[in-house]
C-alpha positions, -999 to 999 in steps of 0.1 A, spaced: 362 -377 543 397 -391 552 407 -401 586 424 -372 592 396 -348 583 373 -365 602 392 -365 634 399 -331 630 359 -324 629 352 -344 659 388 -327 679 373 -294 670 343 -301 688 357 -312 716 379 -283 724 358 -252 714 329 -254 734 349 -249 767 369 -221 752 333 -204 740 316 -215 772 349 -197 790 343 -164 768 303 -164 774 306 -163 813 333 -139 810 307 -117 792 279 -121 811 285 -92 840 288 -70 807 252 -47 808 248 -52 774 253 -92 773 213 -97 760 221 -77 730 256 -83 720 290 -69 738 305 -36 735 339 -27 715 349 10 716 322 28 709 304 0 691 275 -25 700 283 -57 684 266 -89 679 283 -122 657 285 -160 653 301 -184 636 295 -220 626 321 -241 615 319 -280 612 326 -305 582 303 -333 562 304 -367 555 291 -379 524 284 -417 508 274 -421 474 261 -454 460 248 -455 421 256 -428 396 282 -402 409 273 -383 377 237 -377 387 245 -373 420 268 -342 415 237 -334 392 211 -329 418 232 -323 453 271 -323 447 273 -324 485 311 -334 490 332 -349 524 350 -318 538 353 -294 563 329 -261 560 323 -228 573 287 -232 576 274 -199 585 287 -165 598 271 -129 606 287 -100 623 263 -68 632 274 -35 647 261 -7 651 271 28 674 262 31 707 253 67 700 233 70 666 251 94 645 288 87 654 312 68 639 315 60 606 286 39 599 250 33 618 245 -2 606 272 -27 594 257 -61 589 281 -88 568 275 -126 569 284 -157 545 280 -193 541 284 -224 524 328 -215 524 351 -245 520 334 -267 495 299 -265 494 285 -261 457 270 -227 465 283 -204 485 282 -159 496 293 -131 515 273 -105 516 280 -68 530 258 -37 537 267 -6 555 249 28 557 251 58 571 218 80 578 220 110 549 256 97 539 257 65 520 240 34 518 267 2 503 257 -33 495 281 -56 481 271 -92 472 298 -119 464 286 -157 447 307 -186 440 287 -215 421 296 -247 412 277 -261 382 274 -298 371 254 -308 341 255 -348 336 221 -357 323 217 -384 296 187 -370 281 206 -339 271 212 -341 229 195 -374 230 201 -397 208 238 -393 207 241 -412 240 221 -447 233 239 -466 201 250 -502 212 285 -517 206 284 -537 173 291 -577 164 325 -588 161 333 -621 164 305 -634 137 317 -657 110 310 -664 77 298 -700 75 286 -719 44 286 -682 21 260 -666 46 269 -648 82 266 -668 116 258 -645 144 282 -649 176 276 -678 194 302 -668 222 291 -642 252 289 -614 246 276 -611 211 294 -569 209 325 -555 210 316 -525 234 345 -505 226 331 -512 189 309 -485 197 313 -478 234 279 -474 263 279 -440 279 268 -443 315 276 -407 312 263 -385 290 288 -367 262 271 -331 272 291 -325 305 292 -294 321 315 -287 351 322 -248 358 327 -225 380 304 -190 381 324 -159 402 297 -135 406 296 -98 423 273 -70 427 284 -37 444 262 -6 448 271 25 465 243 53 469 255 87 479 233 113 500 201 85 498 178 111 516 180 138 494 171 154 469 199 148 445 213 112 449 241 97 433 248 57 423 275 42 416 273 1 408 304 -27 394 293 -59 385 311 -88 373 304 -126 361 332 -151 358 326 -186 342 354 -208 338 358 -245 333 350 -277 313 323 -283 287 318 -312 268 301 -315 235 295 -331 201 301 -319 169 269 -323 146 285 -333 115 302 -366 122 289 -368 163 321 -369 174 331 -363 210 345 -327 222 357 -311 252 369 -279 258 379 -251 283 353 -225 288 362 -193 299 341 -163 302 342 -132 319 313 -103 319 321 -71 335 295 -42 342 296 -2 354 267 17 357 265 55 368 232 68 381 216 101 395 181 107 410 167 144 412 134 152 431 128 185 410 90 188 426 74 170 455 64 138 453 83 137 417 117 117 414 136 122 372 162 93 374 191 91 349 215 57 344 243 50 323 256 10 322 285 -4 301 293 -38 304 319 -54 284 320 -96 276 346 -119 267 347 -152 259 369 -174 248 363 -213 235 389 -242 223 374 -275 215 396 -305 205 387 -340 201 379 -361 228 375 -397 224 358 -421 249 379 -451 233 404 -443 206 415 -471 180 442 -483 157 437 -478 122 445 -509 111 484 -527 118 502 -497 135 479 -472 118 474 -435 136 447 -434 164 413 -431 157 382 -421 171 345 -431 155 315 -415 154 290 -416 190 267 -430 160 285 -452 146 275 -458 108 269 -489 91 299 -486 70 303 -514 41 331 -538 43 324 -573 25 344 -596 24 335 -631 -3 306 -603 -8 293 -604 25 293 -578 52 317 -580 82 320 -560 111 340 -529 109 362 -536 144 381 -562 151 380 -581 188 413 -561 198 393 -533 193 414 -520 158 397 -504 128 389 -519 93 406 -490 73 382 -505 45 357 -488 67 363 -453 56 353 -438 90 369 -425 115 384 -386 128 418 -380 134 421 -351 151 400 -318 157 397 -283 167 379 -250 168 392 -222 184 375 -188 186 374 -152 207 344 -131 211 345 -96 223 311 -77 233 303 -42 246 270 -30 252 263 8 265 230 16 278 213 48 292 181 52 303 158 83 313 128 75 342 104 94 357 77 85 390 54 112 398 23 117 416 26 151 421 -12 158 408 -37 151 433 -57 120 414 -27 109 389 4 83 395 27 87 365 54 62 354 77 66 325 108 53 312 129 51 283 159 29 275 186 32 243 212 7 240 242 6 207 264 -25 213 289 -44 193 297 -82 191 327 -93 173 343 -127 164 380 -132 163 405 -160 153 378 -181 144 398 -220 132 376 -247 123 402 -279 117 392 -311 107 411 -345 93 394 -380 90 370 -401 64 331 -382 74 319 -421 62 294 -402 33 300 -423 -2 340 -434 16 350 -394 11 384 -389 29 387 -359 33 402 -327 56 385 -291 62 393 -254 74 370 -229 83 377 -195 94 369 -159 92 360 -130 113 323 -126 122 311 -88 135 276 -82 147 256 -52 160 227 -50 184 205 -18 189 178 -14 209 156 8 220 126 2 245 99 31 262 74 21 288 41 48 301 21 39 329 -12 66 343 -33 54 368 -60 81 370 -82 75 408 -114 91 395 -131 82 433 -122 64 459 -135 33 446 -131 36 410 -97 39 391 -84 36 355 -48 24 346 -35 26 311 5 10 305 18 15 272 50 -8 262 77 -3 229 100 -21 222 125 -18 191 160 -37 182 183 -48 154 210 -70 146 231 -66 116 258 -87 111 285 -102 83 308 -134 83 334 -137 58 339 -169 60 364 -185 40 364 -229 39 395 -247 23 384 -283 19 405 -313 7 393 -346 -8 394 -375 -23 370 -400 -33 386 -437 -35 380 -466 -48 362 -490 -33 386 -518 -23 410 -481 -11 415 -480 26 414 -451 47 447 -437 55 461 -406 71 472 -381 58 444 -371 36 471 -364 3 491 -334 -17 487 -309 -13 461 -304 9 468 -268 12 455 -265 45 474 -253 72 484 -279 102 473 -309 75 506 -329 63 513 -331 27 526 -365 23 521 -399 29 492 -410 2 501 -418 -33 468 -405 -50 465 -368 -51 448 -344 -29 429 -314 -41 418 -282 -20 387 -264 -30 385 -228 -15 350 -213 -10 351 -178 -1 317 -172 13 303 -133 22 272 -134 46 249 -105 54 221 -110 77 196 -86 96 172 -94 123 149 -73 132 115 -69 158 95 -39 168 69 -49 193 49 -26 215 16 -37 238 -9 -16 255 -28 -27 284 -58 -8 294 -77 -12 328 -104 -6 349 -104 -6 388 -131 -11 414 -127 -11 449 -155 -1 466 -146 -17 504 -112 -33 519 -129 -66 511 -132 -69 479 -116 -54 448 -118 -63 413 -105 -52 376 -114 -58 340 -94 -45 312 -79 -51 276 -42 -57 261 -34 -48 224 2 -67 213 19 -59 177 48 -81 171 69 -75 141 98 -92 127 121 -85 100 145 -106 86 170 -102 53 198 -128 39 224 -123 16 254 -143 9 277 -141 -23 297 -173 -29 334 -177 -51 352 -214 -55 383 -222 -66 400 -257 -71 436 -261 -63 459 -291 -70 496 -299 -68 507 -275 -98 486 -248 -91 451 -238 -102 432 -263 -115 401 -248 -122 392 -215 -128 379 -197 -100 339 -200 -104 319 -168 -106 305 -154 -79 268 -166 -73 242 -147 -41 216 -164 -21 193 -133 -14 163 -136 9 152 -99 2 136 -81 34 102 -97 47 85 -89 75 59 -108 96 30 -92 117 15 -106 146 -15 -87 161 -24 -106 197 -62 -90 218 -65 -102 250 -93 -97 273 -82 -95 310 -105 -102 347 -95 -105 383 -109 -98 416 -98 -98 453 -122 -106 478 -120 -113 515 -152 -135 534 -130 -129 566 -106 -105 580 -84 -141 581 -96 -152 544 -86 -142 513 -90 -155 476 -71 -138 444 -84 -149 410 -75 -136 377 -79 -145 340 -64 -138 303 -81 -148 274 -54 -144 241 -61 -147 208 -37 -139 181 -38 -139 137 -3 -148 131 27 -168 150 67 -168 143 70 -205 152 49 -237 150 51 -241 188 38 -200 193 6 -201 207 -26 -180 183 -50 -191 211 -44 -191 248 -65 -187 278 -52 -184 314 -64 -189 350 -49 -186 383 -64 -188 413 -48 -189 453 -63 -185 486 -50 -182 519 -71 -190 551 -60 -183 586 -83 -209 609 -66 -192 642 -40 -181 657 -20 -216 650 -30 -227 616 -35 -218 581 -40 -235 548 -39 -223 514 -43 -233 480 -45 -225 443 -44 -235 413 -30 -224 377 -45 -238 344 -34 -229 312 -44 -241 280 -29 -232 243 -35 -239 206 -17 -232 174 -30 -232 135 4 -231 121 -2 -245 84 -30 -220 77 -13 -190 94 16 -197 71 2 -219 41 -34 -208 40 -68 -218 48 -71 -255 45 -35 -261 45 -29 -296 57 7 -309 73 0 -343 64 -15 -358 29 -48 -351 22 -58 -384 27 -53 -380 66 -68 -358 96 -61 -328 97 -30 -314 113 -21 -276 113 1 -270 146 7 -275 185 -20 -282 213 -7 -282 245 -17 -272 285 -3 -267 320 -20 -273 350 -5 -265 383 -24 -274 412 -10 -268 450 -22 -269 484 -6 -260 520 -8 -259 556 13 -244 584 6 -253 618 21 -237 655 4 -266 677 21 -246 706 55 -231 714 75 -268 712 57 -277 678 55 -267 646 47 -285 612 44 -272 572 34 -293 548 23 -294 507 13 -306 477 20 -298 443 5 -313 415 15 -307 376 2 -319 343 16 -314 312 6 -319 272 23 -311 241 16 -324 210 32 -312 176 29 -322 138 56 -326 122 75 -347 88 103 -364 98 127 -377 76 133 -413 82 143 -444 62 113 -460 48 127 -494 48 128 -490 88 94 -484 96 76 -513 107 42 -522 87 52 -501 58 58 -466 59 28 -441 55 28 -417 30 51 -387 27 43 -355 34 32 -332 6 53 -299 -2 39 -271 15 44 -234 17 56 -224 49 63 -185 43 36 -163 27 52 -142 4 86 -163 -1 83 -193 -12 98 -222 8 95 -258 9 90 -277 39 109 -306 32 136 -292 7 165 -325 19 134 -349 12 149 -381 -8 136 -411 -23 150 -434 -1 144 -411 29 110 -393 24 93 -370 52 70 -391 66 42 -370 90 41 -380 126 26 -363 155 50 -359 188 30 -359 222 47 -355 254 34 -358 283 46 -358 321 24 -362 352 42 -352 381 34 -350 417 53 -331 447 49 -329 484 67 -318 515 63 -321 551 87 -302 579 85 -312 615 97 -288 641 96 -299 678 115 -284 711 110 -315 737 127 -297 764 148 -264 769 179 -259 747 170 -286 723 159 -285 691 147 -317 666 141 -308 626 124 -335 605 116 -333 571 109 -347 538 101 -341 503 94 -365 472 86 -361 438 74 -387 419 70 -380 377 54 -404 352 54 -396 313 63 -404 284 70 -387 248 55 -406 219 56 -403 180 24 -415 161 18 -426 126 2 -397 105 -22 -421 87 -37 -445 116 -26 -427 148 -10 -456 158 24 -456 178 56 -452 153 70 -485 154 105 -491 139 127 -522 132 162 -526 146 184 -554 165 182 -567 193 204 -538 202 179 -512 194 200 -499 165 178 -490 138 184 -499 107 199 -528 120 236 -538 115 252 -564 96 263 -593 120 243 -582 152 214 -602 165 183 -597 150 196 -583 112 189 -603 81 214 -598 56 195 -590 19 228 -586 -2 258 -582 -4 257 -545 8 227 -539 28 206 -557 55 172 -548 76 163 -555 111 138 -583 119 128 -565 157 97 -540 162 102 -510 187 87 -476 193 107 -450 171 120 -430 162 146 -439 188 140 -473 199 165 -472 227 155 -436 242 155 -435 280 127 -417 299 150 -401 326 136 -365 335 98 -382 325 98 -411 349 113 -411 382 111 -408 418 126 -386 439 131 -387 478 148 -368 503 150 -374 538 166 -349 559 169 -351 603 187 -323 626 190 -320 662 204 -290 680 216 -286 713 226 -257 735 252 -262 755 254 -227 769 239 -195 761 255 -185 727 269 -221 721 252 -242 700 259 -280 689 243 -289 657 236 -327 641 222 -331 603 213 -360 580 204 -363 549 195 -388 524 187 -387 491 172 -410 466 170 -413 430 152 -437 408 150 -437 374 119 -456 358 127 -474 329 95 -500 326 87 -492 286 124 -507 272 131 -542 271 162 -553 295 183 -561 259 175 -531 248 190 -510 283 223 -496 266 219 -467 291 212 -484 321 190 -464 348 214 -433 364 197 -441 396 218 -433 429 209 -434 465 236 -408 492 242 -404 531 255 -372 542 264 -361 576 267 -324 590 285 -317 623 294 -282 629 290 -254 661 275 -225 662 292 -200 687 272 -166 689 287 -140 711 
């Protein structure tokens, strides 16, 4: 906060408790002073706290915005206003009731309004404004953690001399993000408005408008050549829904509701480079990869770095992007009307039944994919368009029947039946005009790509050898499919208020159905015309498959109560399942939750629970068949995920007397995941020798499909197990005391503390991946940095062993503590004026122990903030 903010806070104070204090004693003869004053014919009651923060960051700013994105400003902290006629009936409303916060600043702020009037109307209307900052570094890891590369080594003698000089990298070479290149910073404009007409009777009427507006900057990647992107997001969702209830019989309410919300959204991404360079002497800018390739430049038939010490491009390197963007418009619409009964018009049976139909469209329009610069695969120059429109459909249909029969008073049966049924077909004619040129090897890169390049917004001059445009005209037909419907089946005892129980059993049929067809035409184009014939058209056809999963799950639970002040819920679910659509579905799971809540006396209670839930997944022999193996046969075997959660918690609230009162808790979580899987990695990187590769295995039953269909020589799938897993432990504590009339003291705190770590093992020992890389944690190593043998004239290995596949990967969200500190004092200074004091402190530590400190090319995001609150509350 600037000076003059700040003395404005502190002026504010000064001068408008008098003028409230003033306003309070003028109110006090009123009769109706202890419950608000009276205006016309109106009993009203309000307050309003304004006041301003003062904030301090120290550390990451990024991660701070993250996790608080508590800012220095002035705030309108709180408001409410409630009135209400002096003679019920009257006026035009029995209840108005309208308050906001958070207004001026804050991250997260709403007004909210509701007014009714008995038999009339009943009107809410909600308004939310949310700011939303993403910064996190372990978002699309590992695009965030390559190292800058050598560039002052020398050849010396016919072999290269590493830097003796400090430092030993060019970071612009290949720049350090201490932020991450996923950024989100938006802005969400939400409101929900509902109007009920005649709520008390027998024929009510509901009218609703909804709306959701996004809007700001995203940054990205884009896959192909990691490449930074930024764009402007804008998205706007708009809803109307129509709604009657009837009560045809007593006790029986037939609902009807009719919704149509229509979605735009509209996205422009263009390149956005952390440090652009010069393509060689007064070349065009350039920007390179986030991973930066090992591109070959020799020189005397050696390799030498790719950027120079001023920070310009080799154009020998054949790598870089001069300029990018993608452009497209969606429009969506989706109708929906749905039929619901309740009932419990018969004597022993509750009825519940609804059914929902929805027919919407989703189309794609002025799609532009533009791309010009060298994508560094074999030295390929080269310049790309995509576009075409894209149209897809979504119906759905879903049904849901619930019947709870009480055959006693103690005994009941309750029978929910669930369907559910949608589709999406949908076409992209997509057409790609691509323009290449493959040159020789001593050939720089240079811009523009070559004639004729018959791409639109690519120039056509400027390079003697001669571009040509292949045109691919590409047709795509897809449908996905699922019909699922469950049925859950229970019985109910409860034969006294202190204790009740139920066992029952849940039938699940999933099934999904998929179909592909695409019919392909090229054409080659060069500077007279037509150079090749345009090919015939080929299909890719996956012809319609389905795939069933049938899922029985036993189901328990009780309630029972030792003590009018104790009581203990347990339930159980016990799933097992003959199929799975993924390799991370579960086929066997078995839950457990459990909570209790125990009121020792009138001042204190504890309670506790726990949640435990454990999962398994035979993956290769769902798919390949019995005694299918992930890995070679040679090695244990693998089939698919294990994982569990375990959530354990415990609490205590405690009203020592009227001055003193204290909540505290624990939270405990434990998490385990661990996956097959064949990664594809370069042999020559793996430290100890590579194991062997994975065989090729089935992984559809009726079409075949190979796992590892982009397997190479030189980079065969090599089987791996991933397990993560992430101990974390919370806890709270809130301290309430009022020392002496008109004064109130808040103290509280909260930390959690998380220790994991995700970990890839070797398929054929179960030891810890280990890869080899320099002394930057690139892996393969590059030519010239520390730690990277050269082996000839082209290639070169790394000499340094670290835990792969990422050698550099930081543990962020798994390791870290987390502390916040918060202290308030409040202090009336009159009846209805309040002064109010808050501090907070937050503190974030990242726990980076498991990578070396040469190895740190993302250096903990760890911060540490002060804020300050000063505001007054005036209630009149």
């Amino acid at each position: 906060m600037n000076k003059g903010c700040l003395a404005g806070v502190l002026l504010m104070t000064l001068i408008i408790p008098p003028l409230a204090i003033g306003q309070d004693d003028a109110g006090q003869a009123d009769d109706h002073s202890s419950i608000g004053h009276v205006w016309r014919d109106y009993v009203v009651q309000q307050s309003v706290e304004v006041g301003g923060r003062i904030t301090r960051v120290n550390g990451n700013s990024q991660m701070y915005d993250t996790f608080v994105n508590l800012q220095t400003g002035p705030r309108l902290l709180g408001q409410e206003l409630w009135m209400r006629p002096m003679t019920r009936g009257e006026g035009l409303f029995d209840n108005l009731y309208v308050s906001s916060f958070g207004f001026g600043g804050d991250p997260y702020d709403m007004a909210r309004v509701r007014m009714e009037k008995t038999k009339w109307y009943n009107f809410v209307g909600v308004y939310r404004r949310d700011q939303n900052y993403f910064n996190d570094d372990l978002f699309a890891n590992p695009l965030t953690l390559n190292p800058g590369v050598t560039n002052c080594s020398t050849v010396v003698g016919g072999a290269v001399s590493p830097c003796t000089s400090s430092p030993a990298f060019n970071t612009k070479a290949n720049y350090f993000y201490s932020n991450s290149p996923h950024l989100q910073a938006t802005t969400r404009n939400m409101g929900d408005f509902n109007l009920a007409l005649f709520p008390q009777s027998a024929f009510r009427i509901r009218l609703g408008f909804a709306f959701n507006d996004n809007n700001g900057r995203v940054d990205s990647s884009l896959e192909d050549v990691a490449i930074d992107l930024t764009q402007q997001l804008e998205m706007r969702s708009q809803r109307y829904s129509f709604g009657i209830d009837i009560r045809p019989l007593a006790r029986t309410t037939l609902s009807f509701d009719q919704s149509l919300e229509y979605v735009k959204l509209d996205t422009a991404y263009v390149n956005n480079p952390v440090n652009p360079y010069t393509l060689g002497t007064g070349g065009p800018s350039v920007s390179i990869p986030i991973y930066f390739p090992p591109c070959t430049i020799t020189v005397g038939g050696l390799p030498r770095p790719p950027i120079t010490a001023t920070g310009v491009l080799n154009p020998l390197c054949n790598t870089g992007v001069f300029s990018y963007s993608r452009n497209d418009n969606v429009r969506s619409y989706f109708p929906t009307s749905q039929l619901s009964l309740r009932s419990n018009y018969f004597r022993n049976l509750d009825i519940t039944a609804a059914g929902t139909y929805s027919s919407g469209n989703s189309k794609l329009l002025h799609y532009n994919d533009l791309f010009q610069g060298g994508i560094g695969r074999g030295g390929t120059a080269a310049a790309y368009q995509v576009t075409g429109p894209a149209n897809t459909n979504r119906v759905s249909g879903n049904a849901d029947l619930g019947l709870t029969y009480h055959l006693t008073k103690s005994w009941s049966v309750s029978d929910r039946f669930r369907w559910l049924d949608w589709r999406d077909p949908g076409f992209f004619n997509q057409l790609t005009l691509d323009c290449y040129r493959t040159p020789a090897g001593t050939a720089p890169l240079s811009s523009p790509i070559g004639a004729p390049c018959s791409i639109p917004g690519i120039t056509t001059v400027g390079n003697a050898a001669a571009g040509l445009t292949a045109a691919s005209a590409v047709d795509y037909n897809t449908l996905e499919a699922e019909r699922t419907y469950f049925n859950t089946f229970t019985v109910n005892w409860a034969p006294m208020r202190k204790i009740s129980s139920y066992v029952g059993y849940r039938y699940g049929r999933r099934e999904l159905r998929t179909a592909y067809l695409s019919t392909t035409t090229n054409s080659l184009t060069g500077a007279g015309g037509t150079v090749g014939a345009p090919g015939a058209s080929t299909q890719a056809v996956r012809p319609l498959s389905t795939d069933k999963i049938n899922q029985n799950t036993a189901l328990i639970g009780f309630v029972f109560r030792p003590l009018d002040q104790w009581r203990i819920n347990v339930d159980a679910e016990l799933l097992g399942a003959d199929n799975t659509f993924t390799q991370i579905g579960p086929r066997h799971e078995q839950r457990v939750r459990a909570s209790t809540v125990y009121k020792v006396n009138r001042w204190a209670s504890v309670n506790g629970g726990f949640h435990i839930a454990e999962s398994r997944n035979d993956w290769a022999k769902s798919f390949g068949g019995p005694g299918i193996n992930l890995f070679p046969a040679a090695y244990a075997p693998a089939y698919g995920t294990k994982s569990h959660d375990h959530y354990y918690t415990l609490g205590a609230s405690l009203q020592l007397n009227h001055q003193v009162h204290l909540d505290f808790g624990w939270t405990y979580m434990d998490q385990y995941f661990s996956v097959p899987a064949c990664m594809l990695l370069t042999a020559g990187i793996v430290a100890g020798g590579a194991p062997t590769a994975c065989p090729v295995t089935t992984n559809q039953p009726t079409v075949p499909a190979q796992l590892n269909v982009t397997a190479s020589a030189t980079s065969p799938p090599l089987p791996l197990t991933q397990v993560y897993q992430e101990n974390t432990h919370t806890g709270f504590a809130v301290l309430t005391v009022r020392p002496i009339d008109r004064v109130t003291l808040n103290l509280g705190y909260d930390i959690t503390s998380t220790t994991g770590n995700d970990t890839w093992y070797r398929g054929d020992n179960g030891a810890p991946l280990m890869v080899l890389g320099d002394a930057y944690g690139n892996s393969p190593g590059i030519p010239g940095n520390p730690g990277t043998i050269v082996t000839g004239p082209t290639t070169s290995v790394g000499t340094i062993s670290f835990r792969g596949p990422f050698p550099n990967q930081p543990l962020g969200s798994q390791d870290f503590n987390w502390h916040r500190v918060n202290a308030g004092v409040a202090y009336e200074l009159a009846k209805g004026v309040t002064l109010k004091g808050a501090y907070g402190y937050y503190d974030y530590t990242e726990k980076e122990g498991n990578i070396s400190p040469n190895q740190l090319v993302v250096l903990p995001r760890s911060f540490h903030a002060n804020t300050g609150t000063v505001s007054l509350k005036y209630a009149f």
